[in-house]
LOZAKE-586338 format. One line per field, with one value per residue (C-alpha): x, y, z. Coordinates in Angstrom, 2 decimals, decimal comma, always signed. Layout:
N
xx = [X; ...]
yy = [Y; ...]
zz = [Z; ...]
//
This chain:
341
xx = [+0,00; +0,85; -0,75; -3,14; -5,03; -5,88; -7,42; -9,38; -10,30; -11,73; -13,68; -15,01; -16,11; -17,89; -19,25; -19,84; -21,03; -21,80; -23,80; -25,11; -23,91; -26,12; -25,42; -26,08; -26,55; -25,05; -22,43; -21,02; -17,95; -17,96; -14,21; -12,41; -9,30; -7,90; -8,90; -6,22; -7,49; -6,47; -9,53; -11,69; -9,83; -10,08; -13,77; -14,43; -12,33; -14,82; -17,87; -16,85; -15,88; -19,04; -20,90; -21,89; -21,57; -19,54; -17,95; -15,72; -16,56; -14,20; -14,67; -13,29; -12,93; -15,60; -15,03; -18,06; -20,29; -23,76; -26,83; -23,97; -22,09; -24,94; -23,67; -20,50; -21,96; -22,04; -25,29; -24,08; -23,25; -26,81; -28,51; -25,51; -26,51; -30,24; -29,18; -27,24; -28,18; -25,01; -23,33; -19,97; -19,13; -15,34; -15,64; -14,48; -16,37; -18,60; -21,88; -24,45; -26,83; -26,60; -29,36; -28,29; -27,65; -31,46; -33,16; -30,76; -32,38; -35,89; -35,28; -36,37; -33,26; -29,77; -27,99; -25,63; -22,19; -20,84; -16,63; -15,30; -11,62; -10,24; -7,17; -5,90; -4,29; -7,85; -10,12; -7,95; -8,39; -11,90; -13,08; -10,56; -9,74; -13,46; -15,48; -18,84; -20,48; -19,28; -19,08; -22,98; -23,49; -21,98; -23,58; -26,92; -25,55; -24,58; -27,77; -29,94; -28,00; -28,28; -31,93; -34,26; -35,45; -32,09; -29,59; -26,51; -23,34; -19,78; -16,30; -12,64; -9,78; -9,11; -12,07; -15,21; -18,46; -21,68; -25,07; -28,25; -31,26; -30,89; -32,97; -33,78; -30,87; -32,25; -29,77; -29,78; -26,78; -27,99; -25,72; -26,67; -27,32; -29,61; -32,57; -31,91; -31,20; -27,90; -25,02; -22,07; -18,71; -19,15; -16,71; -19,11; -22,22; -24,54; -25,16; -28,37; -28,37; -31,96; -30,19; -32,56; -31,19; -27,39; -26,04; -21,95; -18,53; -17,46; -13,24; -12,88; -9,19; -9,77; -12,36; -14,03; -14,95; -14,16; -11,59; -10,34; -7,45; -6,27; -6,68; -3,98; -4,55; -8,64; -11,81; -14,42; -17,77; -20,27; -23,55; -27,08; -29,68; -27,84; -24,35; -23,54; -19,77; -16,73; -13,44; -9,77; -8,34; -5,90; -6,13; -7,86; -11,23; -11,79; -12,60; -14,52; -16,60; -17,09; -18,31; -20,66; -22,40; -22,86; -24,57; -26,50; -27,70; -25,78; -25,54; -23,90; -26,56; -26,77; -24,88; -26,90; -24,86; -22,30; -20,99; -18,59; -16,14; -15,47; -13,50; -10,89; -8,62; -9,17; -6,02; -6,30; -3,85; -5,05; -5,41; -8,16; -12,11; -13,92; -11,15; -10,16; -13,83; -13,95; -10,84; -11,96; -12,90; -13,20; -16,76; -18,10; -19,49; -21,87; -22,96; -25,27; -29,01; -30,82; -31,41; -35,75; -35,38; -35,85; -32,41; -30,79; -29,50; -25,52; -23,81; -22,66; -19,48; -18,60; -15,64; -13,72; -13,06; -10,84; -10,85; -14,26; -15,75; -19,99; -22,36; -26,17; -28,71; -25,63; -23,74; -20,03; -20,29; -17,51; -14,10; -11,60; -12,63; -12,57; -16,40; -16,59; -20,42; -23,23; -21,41; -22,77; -21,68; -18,30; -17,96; -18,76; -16,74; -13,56; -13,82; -13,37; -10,24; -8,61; -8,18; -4,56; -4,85]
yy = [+0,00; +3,70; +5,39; +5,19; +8,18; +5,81; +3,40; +6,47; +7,62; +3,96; +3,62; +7,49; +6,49; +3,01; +4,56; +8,27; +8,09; +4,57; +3,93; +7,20; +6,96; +9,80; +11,33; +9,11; +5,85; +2,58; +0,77; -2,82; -4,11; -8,14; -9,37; -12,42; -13,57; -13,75; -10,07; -7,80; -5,36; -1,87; -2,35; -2,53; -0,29; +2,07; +1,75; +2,41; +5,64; +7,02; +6,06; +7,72; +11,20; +10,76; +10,60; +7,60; +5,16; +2,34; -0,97; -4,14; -7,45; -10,18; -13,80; -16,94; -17,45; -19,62; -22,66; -21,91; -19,14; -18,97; -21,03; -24,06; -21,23; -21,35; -23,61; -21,44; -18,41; -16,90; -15,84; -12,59; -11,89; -13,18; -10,33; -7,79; -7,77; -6,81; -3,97; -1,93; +0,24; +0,09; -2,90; -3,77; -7,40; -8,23; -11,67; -14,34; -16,90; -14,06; -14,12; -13,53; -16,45; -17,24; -17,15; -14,39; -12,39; -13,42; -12,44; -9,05; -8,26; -9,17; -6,79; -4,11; -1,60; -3,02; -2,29; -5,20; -4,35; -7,68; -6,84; -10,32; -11,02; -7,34; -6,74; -3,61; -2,94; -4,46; -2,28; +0,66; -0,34; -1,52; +1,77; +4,05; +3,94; +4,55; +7,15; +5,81; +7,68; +6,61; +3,11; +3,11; +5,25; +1,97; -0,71; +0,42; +0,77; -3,61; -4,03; -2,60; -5,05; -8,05; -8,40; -11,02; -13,37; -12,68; -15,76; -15,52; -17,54; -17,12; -18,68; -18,62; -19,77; -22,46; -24,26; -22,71; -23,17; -22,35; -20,72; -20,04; -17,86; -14,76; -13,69; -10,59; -10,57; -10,63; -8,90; -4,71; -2,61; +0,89; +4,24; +4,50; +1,88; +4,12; +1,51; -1,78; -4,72; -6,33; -4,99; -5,66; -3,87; -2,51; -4,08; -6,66; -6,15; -9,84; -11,92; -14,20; -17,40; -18,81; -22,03; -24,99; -23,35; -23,52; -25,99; -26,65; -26,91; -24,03; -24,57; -22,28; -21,69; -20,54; -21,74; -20,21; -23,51; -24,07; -21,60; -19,47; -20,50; -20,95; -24,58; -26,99; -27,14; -25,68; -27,64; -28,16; -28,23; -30,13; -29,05; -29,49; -27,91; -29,45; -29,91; -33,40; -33,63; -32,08; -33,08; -31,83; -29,86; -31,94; -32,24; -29,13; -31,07; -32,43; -29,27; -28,16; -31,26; -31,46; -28,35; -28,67; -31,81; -29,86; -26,89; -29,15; -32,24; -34,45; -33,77; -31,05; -28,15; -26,26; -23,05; -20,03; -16,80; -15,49; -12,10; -9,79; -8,07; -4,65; -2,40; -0,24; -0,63; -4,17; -6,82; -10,78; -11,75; -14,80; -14,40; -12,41; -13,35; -10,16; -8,68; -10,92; -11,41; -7,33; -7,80; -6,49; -9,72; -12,18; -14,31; -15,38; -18,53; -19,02; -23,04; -24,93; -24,49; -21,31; -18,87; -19,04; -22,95; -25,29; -25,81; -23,07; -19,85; -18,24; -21,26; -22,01; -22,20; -19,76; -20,72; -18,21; -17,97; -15,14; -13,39; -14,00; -13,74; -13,22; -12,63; -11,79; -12,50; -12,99; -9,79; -9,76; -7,85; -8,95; -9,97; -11,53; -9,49; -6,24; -4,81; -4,30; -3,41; -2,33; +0,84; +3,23; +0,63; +0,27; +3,95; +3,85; +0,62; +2,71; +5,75; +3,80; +4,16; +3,90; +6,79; +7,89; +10,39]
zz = [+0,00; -0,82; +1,98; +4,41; +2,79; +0,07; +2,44; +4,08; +0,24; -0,39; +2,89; +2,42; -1,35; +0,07; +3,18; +2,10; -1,24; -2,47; +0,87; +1,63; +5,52; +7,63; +11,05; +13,87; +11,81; +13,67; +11,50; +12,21; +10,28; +10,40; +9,89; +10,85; +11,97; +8,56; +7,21; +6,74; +9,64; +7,57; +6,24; +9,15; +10,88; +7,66; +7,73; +11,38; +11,18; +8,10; +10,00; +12,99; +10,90; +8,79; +12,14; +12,48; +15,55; +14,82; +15,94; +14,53; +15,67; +14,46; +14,47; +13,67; +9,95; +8,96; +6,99; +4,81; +3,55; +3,49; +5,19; +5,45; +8,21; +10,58; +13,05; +13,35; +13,63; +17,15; +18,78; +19,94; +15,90; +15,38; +17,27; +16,11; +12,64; +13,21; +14,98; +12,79; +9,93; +7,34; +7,83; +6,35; +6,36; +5,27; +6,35; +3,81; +3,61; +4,02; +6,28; +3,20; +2,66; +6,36; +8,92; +10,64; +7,41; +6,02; +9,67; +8,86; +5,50; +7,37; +9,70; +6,25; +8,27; +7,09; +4,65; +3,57; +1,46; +0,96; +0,92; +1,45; +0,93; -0,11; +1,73; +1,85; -1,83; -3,63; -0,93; -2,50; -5,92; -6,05; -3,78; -4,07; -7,56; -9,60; -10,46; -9,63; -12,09; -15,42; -13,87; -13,59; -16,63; -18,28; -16,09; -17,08; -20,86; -19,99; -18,35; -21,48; -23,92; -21,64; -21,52; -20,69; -23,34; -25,80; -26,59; -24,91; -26,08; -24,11; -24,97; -24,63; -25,33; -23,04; -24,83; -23,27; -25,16; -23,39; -25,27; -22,97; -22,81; -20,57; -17,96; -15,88; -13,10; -9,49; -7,55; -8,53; -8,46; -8,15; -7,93; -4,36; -1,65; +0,20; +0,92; +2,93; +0,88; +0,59; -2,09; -3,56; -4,71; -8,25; -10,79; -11,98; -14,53; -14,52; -17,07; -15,87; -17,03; -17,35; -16,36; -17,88; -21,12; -20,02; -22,65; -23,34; -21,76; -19,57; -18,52; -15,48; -13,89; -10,46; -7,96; -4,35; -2,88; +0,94; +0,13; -2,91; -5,05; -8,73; -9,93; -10,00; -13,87; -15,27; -14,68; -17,63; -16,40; -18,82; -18,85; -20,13; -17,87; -14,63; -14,35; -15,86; -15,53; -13,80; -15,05; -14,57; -11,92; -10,13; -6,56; -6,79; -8,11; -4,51; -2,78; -5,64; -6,27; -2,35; -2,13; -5,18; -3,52; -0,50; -1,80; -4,59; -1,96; -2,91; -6,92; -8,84; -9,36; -12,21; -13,51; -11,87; -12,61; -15,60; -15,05; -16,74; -15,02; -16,11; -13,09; -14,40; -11,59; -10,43; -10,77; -11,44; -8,51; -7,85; -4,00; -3,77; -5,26; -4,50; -7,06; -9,63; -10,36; -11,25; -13,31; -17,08; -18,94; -15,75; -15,52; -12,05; -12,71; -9,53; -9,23; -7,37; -6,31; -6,64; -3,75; -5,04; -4,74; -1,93; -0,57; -2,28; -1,10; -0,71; +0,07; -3,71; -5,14; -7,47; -10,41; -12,40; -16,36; -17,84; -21,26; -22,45; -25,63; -25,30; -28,06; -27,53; -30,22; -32,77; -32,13; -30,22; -27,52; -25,82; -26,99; -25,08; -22,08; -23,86; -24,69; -28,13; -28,82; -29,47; -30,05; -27,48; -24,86; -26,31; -25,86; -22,40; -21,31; -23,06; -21,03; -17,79; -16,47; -12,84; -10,99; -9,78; -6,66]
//
């Protein structure tokens, strides 16, 4: 890291302006005992000179996210959450999809950003380094082209195939997170899968499973509706197809999420999901059950492709990572760039 002023710039631009932080509003940071604590620390500094009234509670690392964290999660935490108005959770495996974090949203008070693994040189990138207003000027430009109903087809080079019939996303990503709901970093715009219609091979080289790390060598994923194979990998399949019987009952779910990531700033490192997912050209590819089925919810594993290729309805959008059409979105995804303070 440069400075700590960046860190203070990135939880200013998270707190301040992306989640609309007001006088006298009580703020909870979730971390764990393997979070990088500048960024905690960053955040509860902001809060406090924004006004607001604010506290870090770190746990143990949990050894999985979502509902399958439950029986880790400490009852104290439980009744934290529900409490707060902003809350900041840096926890990775991160507390969304858990019990607590559902009777949170419940609660119609919280505000959820979910910040997961960003030490301190992504927080500074990912917050510090955007202007938030082209970014959504674009995302909305990605949002209009990816509608529901169009034909979606994504490759690469590594051999990925995969065509399906898009659907309306149902997670939003407004300018401001001013309303309770849960959120997420910007960096990513969503391509929804309707996923009966996910047909072909999709080769993915990194992998969030019980924990996050690059494959031993990539692992294809066949599928036709469900997921019908997983092959490759190395010793690195294990985790992954554990963790894909877990979240699926006991078979391999389907694909439920594509994105495209498109921050100006963010690095593929390798060591950090929150980031390389925002990396220009990286696809979170979410698997398992989804959160509007029985048994679904947060606790899937999500895989990682680079330098995409996507066409909708025919038309390139996307190549190798770089947008490419319809031209007004072109010209928006090329005026992004990082800023340098």
């Amino acid at each position: 890291m440069k400075h700590t002023h960046d860190l203070l710039v990135a939880a200013e631009t998270l707190l301040g302006d992306l989640m609309c932080l007001r006088k006298g509003e009580e703020v909870l940071i979730t971390a764990d005992t393997a979070t990088d604590p500048r960024v905690p620390q960053a955040l509860f500094t902001v809060a406090e000179k924004l006004g607001g009234r604010a506290m870090i509670s770190t746990g143990a690392q949990l050894p999985f996210q979502g509902s399958l964290a439950d029986p880790y999660i400490p009852k104290a935490l439980a009744g934290l959450v529900k409490t707060c108005d902003v809350w900041v959770d840096v926890t990775f495996p991160y507390l969304a999809g858990s019990h607590a974090h559902d009777e949170a949203m419940k609660t119609q008070r919280v505000r959820y950003m979910l910040g997961g693994d960003m030490d301190a040189g992504a927080f500074q990138r990912l917050l510090g380094s955007i202007d938030l207003d082209p970014y959504f000027e674009m995302q909305a430009a990605f949002d209009a082209v990816f509608k529901e109903g169009r034909k979606c087809r994504i490759t690469d080079p590594r051999g990925t195939d995969v065509s399906f019939t898009l659907m309306k996303s149902g997670l939003t990503k407004p300018r401001h997170a001013d309303k309770p709901g849960m959120y997420l970093v910007p960096g990513t715009c969503s391509i929804a899968p309707k996923i009966e219609t996910v047909k072909g091979e999709i080769v993915v080289t990194h992998s969030f499973h019980e924990y996050y790390e690059p494959l031993a060598s990539p692992v294809t994923l066949t599928v036709d509706g469900p997921i019908r194979k997983v092959v490759g990998g190395g010793a690195s399949r294990a985790p992954l197809e554990r963790a894909l019987l877990r979240a699926g009952g006991g078979k391999y779910g389907s694909v439920i999420h594509f994105a495209q990531g498109m921050h100006p700033a963010a690095r593929m490192t390798g060591t950090c999901f929150v980031e390389d997912i925002r990396a220009m050209g990286s696809n979170a590819v979410g698997l398992g059950i989804p959160w509007w089925e029985p048994g679904g919810g947060e606790n899937h594993p999500d895989t990682v492709l680079t330098e995409q290729s996507v066409w909708v309805d025919g038309e390139k959008v996307i190549e190798q990572g770089q947008v490419v059409g319809p031209a007004p979105l072109a010209a928006l995804a090329g005026k992004l760039a990082p800023l340098h303070r």
